[in-house]
mmCIF file of the N, C-alpha and C atoms, coordinates in Angstrom:
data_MODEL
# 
_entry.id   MODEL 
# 
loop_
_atom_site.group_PDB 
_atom_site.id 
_atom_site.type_symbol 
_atom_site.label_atom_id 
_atom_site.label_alt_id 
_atom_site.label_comp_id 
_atom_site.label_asym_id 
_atom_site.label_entity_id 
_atom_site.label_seq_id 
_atom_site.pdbx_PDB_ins_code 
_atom_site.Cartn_x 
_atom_site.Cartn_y 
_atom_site.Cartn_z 
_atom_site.occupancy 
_atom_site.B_iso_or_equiv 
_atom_site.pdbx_formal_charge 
_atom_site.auth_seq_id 
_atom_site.auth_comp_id 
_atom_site.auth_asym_id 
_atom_site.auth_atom_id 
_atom_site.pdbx_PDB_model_num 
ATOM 1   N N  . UNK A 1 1  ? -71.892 -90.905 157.895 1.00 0.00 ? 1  UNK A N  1 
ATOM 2   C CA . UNK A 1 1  ? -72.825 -89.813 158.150 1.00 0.00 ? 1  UNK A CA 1 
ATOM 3   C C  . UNK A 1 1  ? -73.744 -89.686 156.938 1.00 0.00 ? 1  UNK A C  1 
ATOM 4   N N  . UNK A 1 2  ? -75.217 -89.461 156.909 1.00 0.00 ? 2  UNK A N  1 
ATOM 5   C CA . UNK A 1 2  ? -75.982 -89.735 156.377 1.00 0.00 ? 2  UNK A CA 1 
ATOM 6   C C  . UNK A 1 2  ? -76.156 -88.070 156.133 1.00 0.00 ? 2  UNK A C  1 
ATOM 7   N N  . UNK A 1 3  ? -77.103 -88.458 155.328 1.00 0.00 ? 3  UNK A N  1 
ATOM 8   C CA . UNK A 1 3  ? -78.022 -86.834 154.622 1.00 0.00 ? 3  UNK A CA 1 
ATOM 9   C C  . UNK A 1 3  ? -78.821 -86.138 155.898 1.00 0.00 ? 3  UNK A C  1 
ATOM 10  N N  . UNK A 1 4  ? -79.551 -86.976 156.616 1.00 0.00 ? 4  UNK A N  1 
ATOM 11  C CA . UNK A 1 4  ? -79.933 -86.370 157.514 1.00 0.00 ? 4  UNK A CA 1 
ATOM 12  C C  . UNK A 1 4  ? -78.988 -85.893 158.729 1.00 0.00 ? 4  UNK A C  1 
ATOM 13  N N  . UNK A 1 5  ? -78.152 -86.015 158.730 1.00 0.00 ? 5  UNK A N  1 
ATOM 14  C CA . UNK A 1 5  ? -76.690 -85.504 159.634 1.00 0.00 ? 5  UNK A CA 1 
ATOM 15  C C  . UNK A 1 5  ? -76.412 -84.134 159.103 1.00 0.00 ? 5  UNK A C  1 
ATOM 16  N N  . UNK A 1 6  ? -76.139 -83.910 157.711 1.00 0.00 ? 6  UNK A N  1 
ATOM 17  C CA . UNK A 1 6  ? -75.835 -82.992 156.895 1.00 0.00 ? 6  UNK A CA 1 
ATOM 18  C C  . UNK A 1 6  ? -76.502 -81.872 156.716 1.00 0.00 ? 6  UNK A C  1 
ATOM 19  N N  . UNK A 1 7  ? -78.115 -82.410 156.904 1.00 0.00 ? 7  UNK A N  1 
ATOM 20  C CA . UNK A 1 7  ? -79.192 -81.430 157.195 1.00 0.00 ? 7  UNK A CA 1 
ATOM 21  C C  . UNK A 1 7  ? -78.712 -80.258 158.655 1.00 0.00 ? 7  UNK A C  1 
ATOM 22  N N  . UNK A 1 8  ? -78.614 -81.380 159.428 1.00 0.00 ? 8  UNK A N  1 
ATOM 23  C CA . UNK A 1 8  ? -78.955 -80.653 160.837 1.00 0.00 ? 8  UNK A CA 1 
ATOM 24  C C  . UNK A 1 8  ? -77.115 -79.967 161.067 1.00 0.00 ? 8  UNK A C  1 
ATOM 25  N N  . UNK A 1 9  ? -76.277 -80.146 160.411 1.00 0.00 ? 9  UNK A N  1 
ATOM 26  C CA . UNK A 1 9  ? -75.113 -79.473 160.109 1.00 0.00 ? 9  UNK A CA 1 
ATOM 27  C C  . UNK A 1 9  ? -75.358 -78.061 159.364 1.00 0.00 ? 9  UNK A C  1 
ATOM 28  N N  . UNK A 1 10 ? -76.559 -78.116 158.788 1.00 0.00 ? 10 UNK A N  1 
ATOM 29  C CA . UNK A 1 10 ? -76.593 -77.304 157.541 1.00 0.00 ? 10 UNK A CA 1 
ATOM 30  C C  . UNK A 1 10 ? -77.074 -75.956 158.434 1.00 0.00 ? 10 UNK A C  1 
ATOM 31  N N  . UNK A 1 11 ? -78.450 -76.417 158.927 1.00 0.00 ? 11 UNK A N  1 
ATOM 32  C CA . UNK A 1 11 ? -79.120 -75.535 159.956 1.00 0.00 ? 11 UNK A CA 1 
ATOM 33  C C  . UNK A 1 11 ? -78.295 -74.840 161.090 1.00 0.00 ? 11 UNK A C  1 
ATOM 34  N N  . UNK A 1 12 ? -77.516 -75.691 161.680 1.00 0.00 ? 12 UNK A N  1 
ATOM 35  C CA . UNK A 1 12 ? -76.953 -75.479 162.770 1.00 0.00 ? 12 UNK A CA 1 
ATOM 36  C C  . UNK A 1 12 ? -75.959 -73.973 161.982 1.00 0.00 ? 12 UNK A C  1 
ATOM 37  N N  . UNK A 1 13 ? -74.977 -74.529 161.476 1.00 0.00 ? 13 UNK A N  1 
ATOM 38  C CA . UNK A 1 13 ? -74.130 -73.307 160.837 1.00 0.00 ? 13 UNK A CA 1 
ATOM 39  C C  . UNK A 1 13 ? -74.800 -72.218 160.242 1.00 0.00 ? 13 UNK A C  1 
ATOM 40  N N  . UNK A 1 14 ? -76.478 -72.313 159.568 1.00 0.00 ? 14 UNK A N  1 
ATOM 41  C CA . UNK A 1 14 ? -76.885 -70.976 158.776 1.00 0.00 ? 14 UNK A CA 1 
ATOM 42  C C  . UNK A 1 14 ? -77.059 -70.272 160.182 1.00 0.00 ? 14 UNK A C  1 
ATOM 43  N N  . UNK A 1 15 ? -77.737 -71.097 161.533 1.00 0.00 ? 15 UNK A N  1 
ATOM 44  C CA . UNK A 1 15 ? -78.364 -70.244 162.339 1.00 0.00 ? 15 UNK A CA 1 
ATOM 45  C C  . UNK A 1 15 ? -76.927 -69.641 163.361 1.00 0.00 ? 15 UNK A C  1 
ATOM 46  N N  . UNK A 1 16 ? -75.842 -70.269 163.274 1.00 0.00 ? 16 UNK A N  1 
ATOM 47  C CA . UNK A 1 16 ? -74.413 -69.568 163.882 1.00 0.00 ? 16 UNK A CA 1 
ATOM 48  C C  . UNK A 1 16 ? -74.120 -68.339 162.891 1.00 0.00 ? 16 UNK A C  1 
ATOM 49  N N  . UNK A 1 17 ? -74.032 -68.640 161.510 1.00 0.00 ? 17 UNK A N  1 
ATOM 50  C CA . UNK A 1 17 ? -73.946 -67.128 160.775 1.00 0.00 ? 17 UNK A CA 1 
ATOM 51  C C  . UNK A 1 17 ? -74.669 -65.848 160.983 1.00 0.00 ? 17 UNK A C  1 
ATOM 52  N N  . UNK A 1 18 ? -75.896 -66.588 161.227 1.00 0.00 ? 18 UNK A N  1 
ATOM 53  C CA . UNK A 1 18 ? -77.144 -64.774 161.608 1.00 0.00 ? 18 UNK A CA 1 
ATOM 54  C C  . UNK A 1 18 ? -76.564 -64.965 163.002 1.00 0.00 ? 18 UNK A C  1 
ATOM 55  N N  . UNK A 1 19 ? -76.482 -65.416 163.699 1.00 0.00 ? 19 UNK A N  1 
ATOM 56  C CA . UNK A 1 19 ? -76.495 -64.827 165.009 1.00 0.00 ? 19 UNK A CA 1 
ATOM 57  C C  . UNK A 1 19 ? -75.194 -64.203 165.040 1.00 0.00 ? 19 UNK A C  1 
ATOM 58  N N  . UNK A 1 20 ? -74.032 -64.486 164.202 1.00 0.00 ? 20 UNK A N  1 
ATOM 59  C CA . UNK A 1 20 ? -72.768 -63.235 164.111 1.00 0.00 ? 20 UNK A CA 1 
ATOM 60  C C  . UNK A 1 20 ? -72.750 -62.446 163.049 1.00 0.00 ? 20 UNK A C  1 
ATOM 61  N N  . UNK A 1 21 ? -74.094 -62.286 162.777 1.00 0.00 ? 21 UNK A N  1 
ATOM 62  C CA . UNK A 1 21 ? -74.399 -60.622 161.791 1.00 0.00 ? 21 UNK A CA 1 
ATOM 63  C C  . UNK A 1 21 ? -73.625 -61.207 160.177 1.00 0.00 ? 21 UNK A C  1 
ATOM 64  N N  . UNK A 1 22 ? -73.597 -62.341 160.242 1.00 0.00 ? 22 UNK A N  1 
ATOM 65  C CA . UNK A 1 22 ? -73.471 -62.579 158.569 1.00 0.00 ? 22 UNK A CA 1 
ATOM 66  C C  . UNK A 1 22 ? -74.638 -62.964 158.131 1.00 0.00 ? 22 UNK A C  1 
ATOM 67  N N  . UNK A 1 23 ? -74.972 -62.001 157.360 1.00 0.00 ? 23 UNK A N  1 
ATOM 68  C CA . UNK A 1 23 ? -76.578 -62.308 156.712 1.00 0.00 ? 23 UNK A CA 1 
ATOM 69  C C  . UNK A 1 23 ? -76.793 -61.133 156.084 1.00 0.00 ? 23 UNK A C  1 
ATOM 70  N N  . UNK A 1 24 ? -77.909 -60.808 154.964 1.00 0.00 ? 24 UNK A N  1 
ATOM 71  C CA . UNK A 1 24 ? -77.634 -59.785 154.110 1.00 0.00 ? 24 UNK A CA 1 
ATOM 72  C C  . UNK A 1 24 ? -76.988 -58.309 154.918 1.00 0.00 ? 24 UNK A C  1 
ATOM 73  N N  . UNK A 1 25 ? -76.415 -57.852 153.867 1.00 0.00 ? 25 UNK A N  1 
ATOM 74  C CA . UNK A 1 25 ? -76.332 -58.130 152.150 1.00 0.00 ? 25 UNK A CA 1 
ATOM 75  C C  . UNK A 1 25 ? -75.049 -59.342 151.882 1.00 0.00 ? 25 UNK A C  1 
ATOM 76  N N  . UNK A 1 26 ? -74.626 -59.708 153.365 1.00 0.00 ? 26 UNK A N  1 
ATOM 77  C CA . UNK A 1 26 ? -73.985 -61.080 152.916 1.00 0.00 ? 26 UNK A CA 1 
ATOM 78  C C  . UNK A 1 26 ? -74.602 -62.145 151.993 1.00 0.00 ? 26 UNK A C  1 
ATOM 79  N N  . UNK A 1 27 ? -73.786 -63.072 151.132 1.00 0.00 ? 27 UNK A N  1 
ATOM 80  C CA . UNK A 1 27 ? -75.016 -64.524 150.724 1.00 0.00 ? 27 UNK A CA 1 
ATOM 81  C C  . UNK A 1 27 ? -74.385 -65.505 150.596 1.00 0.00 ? 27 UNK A C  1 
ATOM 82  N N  . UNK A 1 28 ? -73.876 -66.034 151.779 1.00 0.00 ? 28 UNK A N  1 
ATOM 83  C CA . UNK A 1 28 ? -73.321 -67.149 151.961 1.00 0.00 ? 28 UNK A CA 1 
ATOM 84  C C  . UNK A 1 28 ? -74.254 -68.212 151.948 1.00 0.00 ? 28 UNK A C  1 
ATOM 85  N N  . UNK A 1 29 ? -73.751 -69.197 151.346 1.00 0.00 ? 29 UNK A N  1 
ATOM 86  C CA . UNK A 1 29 ? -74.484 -70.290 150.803 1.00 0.00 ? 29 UNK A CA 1 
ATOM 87  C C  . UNK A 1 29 ? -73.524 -71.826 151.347 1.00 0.00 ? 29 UNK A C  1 
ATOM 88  N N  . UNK A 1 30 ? -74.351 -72.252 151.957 1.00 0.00 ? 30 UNK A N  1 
ATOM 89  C CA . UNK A 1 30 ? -73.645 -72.932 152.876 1.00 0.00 ? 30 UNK A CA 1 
ATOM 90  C C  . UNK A 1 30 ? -74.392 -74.874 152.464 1.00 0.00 ? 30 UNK A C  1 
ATOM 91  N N  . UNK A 1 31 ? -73.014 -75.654 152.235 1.00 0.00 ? 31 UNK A N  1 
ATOM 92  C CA . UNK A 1 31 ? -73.238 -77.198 151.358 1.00 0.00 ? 31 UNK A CA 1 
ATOM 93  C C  . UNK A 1 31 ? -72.616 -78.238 152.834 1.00 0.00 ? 31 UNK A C  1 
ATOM 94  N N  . UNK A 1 32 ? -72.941 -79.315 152.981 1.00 0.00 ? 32 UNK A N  1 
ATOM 95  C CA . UNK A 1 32 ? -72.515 -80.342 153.291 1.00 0.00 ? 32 UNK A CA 1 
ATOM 96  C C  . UNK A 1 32 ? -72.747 -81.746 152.766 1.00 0.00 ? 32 UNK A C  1 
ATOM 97  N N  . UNK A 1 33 ? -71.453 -82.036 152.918 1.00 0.00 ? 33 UNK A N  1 
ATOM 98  C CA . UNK A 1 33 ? -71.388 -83.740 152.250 1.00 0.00 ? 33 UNK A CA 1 
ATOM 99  C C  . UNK A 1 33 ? -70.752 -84.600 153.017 1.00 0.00 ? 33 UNK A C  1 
ATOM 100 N N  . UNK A 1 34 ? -71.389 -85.618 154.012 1.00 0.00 ? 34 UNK A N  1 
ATOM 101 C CA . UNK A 1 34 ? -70.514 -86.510 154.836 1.00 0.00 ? 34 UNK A CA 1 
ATOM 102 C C  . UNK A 1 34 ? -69.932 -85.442 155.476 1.00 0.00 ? 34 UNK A C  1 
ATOM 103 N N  . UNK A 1 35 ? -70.028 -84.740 155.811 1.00 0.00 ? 35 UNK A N  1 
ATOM 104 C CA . UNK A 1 35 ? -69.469 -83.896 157.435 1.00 0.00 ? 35 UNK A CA 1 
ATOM 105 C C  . UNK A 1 35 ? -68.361 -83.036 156.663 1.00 0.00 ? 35 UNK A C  1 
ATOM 106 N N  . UNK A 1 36 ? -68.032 -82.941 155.311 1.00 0.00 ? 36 UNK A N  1 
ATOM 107 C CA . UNK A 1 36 ? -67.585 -81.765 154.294 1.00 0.00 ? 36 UNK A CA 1 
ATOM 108 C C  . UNK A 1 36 ? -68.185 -80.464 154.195 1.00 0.00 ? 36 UNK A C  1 
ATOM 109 N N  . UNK A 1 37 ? -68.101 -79.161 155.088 1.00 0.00 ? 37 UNK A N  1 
ATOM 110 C CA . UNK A 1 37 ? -68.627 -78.409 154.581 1.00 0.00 ? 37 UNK A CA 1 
ATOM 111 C C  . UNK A 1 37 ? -68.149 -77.202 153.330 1.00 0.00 ? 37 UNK A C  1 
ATOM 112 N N  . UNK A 1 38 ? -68.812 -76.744 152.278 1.00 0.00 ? 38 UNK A N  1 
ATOM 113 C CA . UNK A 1 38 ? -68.171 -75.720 151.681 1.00 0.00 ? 38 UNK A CA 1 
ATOM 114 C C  . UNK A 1 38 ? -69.260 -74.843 151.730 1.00 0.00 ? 38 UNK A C  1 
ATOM 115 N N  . UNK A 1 39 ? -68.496 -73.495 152.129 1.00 0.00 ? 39 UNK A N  1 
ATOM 116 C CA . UNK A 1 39 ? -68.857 -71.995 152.407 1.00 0.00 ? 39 UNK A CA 1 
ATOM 117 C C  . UNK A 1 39 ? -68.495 -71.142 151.271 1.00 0.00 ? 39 UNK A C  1 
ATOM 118 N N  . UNK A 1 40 ? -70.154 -71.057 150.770 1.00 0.00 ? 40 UNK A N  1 
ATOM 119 C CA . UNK A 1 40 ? -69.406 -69.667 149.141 1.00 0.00 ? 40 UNK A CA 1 
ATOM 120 C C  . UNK A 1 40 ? -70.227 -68.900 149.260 1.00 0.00 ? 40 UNK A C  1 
ATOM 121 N N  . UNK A 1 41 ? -69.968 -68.150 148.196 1.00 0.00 ? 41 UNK A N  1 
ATOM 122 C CA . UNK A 1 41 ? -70.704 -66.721 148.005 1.00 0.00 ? 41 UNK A CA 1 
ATOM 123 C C  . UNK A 1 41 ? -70.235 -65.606 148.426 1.00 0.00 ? 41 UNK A C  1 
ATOM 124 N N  . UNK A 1 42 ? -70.634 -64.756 149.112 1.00 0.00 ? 42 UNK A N  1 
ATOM 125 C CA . UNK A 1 42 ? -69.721 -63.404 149.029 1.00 0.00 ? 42 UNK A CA 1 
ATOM 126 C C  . UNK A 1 42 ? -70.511 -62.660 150.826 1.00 0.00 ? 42 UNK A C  1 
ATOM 127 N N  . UNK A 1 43 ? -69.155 -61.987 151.035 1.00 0.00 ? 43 UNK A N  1 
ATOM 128 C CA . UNK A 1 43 ? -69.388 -61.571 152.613 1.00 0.00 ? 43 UNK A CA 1 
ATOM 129 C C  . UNK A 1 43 ? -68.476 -60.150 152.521 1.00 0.00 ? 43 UNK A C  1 
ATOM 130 N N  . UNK A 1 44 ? -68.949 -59.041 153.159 1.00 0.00 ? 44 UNK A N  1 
ATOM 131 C CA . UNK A 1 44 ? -68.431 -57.724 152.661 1.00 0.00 ? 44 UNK A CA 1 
ATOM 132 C C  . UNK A 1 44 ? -66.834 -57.282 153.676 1.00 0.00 ? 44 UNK A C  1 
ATOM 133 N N  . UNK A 1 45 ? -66.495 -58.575 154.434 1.00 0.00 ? 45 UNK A N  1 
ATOM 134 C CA . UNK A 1 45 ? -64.892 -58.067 155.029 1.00 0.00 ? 45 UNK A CA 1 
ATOM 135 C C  . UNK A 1 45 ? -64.478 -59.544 154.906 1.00 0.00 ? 45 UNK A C  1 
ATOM 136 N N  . UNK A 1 46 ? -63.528 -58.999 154.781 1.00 0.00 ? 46 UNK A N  1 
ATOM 137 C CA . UNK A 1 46 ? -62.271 -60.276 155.513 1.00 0.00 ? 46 UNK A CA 1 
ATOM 138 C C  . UNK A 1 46 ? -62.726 -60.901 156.950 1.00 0.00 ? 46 UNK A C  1 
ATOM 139 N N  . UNK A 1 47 ? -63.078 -59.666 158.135 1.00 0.00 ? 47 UNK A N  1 
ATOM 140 C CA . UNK A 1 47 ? -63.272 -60.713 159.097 1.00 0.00 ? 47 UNK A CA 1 
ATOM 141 C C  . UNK A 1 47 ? -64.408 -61.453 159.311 1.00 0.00 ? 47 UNK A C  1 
ATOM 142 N N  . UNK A 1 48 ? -65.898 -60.906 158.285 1.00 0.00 ? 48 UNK A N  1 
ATOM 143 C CA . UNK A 1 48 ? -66.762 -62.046 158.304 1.00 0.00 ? 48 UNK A CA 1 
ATOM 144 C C  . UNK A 1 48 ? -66.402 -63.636 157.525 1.00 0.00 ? 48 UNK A C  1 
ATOM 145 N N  . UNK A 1 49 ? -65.217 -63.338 156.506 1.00 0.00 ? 49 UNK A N  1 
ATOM 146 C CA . UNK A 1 49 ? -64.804 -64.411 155.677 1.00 0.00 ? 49 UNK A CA 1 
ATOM 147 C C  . UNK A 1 49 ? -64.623 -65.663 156.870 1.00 0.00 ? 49 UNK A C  1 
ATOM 148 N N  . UNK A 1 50 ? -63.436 -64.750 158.156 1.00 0.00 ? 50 UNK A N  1 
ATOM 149 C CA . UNK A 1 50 ? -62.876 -66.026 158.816 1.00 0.00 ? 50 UNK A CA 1 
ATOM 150 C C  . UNK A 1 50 ? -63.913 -66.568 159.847 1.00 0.00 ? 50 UNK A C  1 
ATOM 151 N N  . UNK A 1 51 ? -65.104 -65.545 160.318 1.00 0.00 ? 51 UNK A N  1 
ATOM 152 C CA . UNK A 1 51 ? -65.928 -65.897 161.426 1.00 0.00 ? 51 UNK A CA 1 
ATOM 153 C C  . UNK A 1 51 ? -66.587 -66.886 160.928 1.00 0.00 ? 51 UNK A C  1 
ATOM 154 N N  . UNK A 1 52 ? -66.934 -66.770 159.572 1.00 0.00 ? 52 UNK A N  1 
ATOM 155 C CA . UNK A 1 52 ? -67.839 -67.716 159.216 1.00 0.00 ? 52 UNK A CA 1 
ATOM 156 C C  . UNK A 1 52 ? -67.435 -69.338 159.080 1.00 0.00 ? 52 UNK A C  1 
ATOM 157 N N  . UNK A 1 53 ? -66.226 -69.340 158.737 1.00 0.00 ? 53 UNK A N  1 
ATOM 158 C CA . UNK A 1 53 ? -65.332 -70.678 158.815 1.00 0.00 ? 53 UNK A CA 1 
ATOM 159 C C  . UNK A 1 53 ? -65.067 -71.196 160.477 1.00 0.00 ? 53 UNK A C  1 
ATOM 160 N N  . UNK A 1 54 ? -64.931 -70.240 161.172 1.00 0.00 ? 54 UNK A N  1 
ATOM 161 C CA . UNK A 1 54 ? -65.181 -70.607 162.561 1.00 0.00 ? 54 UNK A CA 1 
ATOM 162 C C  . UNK A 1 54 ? -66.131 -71.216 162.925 1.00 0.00 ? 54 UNK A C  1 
ATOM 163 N N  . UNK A 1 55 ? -67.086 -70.558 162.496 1.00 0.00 ? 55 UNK A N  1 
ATOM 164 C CA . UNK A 1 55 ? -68.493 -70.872 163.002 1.00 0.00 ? 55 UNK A CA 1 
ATOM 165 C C  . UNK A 1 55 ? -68.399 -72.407 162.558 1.00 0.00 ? 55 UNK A C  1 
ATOM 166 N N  . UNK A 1 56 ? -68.263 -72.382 161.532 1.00 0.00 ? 56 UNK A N  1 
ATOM 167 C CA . UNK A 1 56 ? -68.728 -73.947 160.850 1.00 0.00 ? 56 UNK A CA 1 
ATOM 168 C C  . UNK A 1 56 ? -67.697 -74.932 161.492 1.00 0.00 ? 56 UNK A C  1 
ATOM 169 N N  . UNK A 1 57 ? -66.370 -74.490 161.020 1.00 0.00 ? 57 UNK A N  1 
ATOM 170 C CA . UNK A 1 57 ? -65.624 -75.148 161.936 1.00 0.00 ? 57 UNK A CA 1 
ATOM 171 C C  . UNK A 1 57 ? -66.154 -75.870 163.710 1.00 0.00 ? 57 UNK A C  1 
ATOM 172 N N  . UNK A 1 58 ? -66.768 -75.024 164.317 1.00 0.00 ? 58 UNK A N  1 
ATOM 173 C CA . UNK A 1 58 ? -67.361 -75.375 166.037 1.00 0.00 ? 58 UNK A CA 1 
ATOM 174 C C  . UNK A 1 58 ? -68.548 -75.976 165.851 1.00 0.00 ? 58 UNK A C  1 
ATOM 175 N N  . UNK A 1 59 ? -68.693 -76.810 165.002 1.00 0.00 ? 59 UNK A N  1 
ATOM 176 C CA . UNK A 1 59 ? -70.263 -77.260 164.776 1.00 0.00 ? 59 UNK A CA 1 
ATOM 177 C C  . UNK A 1 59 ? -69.602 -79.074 164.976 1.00 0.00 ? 59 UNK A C  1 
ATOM 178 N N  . UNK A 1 60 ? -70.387 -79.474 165.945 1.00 0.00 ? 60 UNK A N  1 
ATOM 179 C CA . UNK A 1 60 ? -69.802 -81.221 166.223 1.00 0.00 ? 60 UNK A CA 1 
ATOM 180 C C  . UNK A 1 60 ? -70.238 -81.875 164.780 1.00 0.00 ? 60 UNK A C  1 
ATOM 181 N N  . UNK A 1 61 ? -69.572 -82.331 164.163 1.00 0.00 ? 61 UNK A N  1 
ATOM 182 C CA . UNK A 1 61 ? -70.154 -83.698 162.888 1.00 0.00 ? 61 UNK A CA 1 
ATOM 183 C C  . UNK A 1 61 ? -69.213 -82.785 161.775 1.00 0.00 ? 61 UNK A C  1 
ATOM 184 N N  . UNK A 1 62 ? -68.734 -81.838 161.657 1.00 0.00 ? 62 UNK A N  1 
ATOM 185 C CA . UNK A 1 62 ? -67.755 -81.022 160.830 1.00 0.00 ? 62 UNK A CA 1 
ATOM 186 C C  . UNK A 1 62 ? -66.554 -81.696 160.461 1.00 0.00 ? 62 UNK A C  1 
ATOM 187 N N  . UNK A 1 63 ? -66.528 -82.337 159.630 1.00 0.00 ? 63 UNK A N  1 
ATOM 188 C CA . UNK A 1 63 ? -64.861 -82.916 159.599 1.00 0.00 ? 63 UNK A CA 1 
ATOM 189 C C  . UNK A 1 63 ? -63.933 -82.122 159.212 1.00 0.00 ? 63 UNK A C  1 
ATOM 190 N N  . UNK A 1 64 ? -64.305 -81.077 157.979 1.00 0.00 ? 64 UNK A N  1 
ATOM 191 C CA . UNK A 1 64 ? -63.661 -80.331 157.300 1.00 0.00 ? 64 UNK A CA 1 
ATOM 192 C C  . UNK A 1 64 ? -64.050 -79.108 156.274 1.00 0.00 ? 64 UNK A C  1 
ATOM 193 N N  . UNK A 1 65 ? -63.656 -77.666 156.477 1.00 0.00 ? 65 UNK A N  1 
ATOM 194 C CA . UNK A 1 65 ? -64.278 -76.532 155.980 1.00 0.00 ? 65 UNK A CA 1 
ATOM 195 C C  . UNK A 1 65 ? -63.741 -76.203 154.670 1.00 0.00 ? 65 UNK A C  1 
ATOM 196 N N  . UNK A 1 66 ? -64.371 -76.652 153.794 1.00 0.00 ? 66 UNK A N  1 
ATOM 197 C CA . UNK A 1 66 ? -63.812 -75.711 152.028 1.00 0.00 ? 66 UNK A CA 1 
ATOM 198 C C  . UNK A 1 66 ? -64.253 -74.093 152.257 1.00 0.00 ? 66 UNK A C  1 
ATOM 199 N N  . UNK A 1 67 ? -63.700 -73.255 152.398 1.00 0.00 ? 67 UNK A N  1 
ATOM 200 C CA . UNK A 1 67 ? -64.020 -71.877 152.435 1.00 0.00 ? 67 UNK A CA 1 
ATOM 201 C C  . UNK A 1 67 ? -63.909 -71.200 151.081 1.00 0.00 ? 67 UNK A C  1 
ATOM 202 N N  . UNK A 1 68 ? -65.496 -71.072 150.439 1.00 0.00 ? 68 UNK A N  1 
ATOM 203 C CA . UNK A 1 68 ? -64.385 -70.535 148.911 1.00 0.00 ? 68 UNK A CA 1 
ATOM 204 C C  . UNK A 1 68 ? -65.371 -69.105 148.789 1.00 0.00 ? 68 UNK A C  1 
ATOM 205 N N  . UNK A 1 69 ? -65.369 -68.194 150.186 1.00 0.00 ? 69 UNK A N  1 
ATOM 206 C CA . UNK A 1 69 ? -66.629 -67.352 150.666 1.00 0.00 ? 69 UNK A CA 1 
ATOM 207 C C  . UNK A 1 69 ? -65.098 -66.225 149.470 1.00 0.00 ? 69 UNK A C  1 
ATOM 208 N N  . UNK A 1 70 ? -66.238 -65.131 149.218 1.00 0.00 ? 70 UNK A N  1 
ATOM 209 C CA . UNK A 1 70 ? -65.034 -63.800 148.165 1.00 0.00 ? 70 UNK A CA 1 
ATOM 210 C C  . UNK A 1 70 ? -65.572 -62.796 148.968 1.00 0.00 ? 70 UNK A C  1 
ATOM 211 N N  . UNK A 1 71 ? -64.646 -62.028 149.052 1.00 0.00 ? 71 UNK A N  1 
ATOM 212 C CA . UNK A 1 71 ? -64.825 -60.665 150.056 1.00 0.00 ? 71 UNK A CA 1 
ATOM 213 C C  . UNK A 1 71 ? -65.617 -60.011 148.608 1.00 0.00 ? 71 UNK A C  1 
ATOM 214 N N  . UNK A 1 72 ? -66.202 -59.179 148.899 1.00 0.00 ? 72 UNK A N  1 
ATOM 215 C CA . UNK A 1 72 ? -67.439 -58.132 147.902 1.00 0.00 ? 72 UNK A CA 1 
ATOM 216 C C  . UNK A 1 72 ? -67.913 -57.027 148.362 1.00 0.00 ? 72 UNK A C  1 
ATOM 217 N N  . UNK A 1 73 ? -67.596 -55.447 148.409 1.00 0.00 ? 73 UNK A N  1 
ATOM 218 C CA . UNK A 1 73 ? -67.937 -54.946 149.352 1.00 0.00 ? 73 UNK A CA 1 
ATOM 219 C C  . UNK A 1 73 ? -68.679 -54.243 148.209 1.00 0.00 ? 73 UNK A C  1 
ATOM 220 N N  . UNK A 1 74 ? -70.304 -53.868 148.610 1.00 0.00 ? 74 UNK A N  1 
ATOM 221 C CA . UNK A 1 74 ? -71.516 -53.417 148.092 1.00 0.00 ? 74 UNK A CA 1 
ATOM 222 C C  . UNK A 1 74 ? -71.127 -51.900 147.919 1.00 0.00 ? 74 UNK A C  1 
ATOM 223 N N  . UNK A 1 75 ? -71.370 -51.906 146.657 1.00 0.00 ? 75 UNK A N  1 
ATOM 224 C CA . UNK A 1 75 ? -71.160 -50.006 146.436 1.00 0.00 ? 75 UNK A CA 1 
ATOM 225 C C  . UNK A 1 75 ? -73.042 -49.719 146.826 1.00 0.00 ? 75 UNK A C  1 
ATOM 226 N N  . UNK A 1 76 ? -72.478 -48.276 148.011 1.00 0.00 ? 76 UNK A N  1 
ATOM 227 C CA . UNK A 1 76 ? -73.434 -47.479 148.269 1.00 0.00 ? 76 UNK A CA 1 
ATOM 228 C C  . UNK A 1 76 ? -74.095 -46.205 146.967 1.00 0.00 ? 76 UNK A C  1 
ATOM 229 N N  . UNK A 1 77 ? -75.069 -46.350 146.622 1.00 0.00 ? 77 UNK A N  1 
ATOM 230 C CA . UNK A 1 77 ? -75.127 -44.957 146.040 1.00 0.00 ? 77 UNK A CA 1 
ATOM 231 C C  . UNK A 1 77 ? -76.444 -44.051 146.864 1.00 0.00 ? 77 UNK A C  1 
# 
């Protein structure tokens, strides 16, 4: 699997995250390598942590999800 595989892996998973409401003040930052994806940065619950590994996970060309996303929940003032 080439770079351009990785691209359209890349897209595919940012545009599965907004469409399940992970997106600010989430900032997941989303890598692929050869069909490796790793998911970091910070997401304000636990259950966006696992949706988002789902998400990537259901994406065809995915071999395998590094999840190293940190729960962060934004103080309101």
């Amino acid at each position: 699997m080439g770079s351009k595989e990785d691209t359209k892996i890349n897209l595919q998973i940012a545009n599965k995250l907004a469409s399940r409401g992970i997106n600010n003040p989430c900032k997941v930052t989303v890598s692929c390598n050869k069909g490796e994806v790793t998911l970091s940065g910070t997401v304000q619950h636990p259950h966006q942590r696992k949706a988002a590994e789902q998400a990537a996970t259901g994406i065809t060309g995915v071999r395998r999800v590094n999840n190293q996303l940190v729960v962060k929940v934004e103080k309101r003032i």
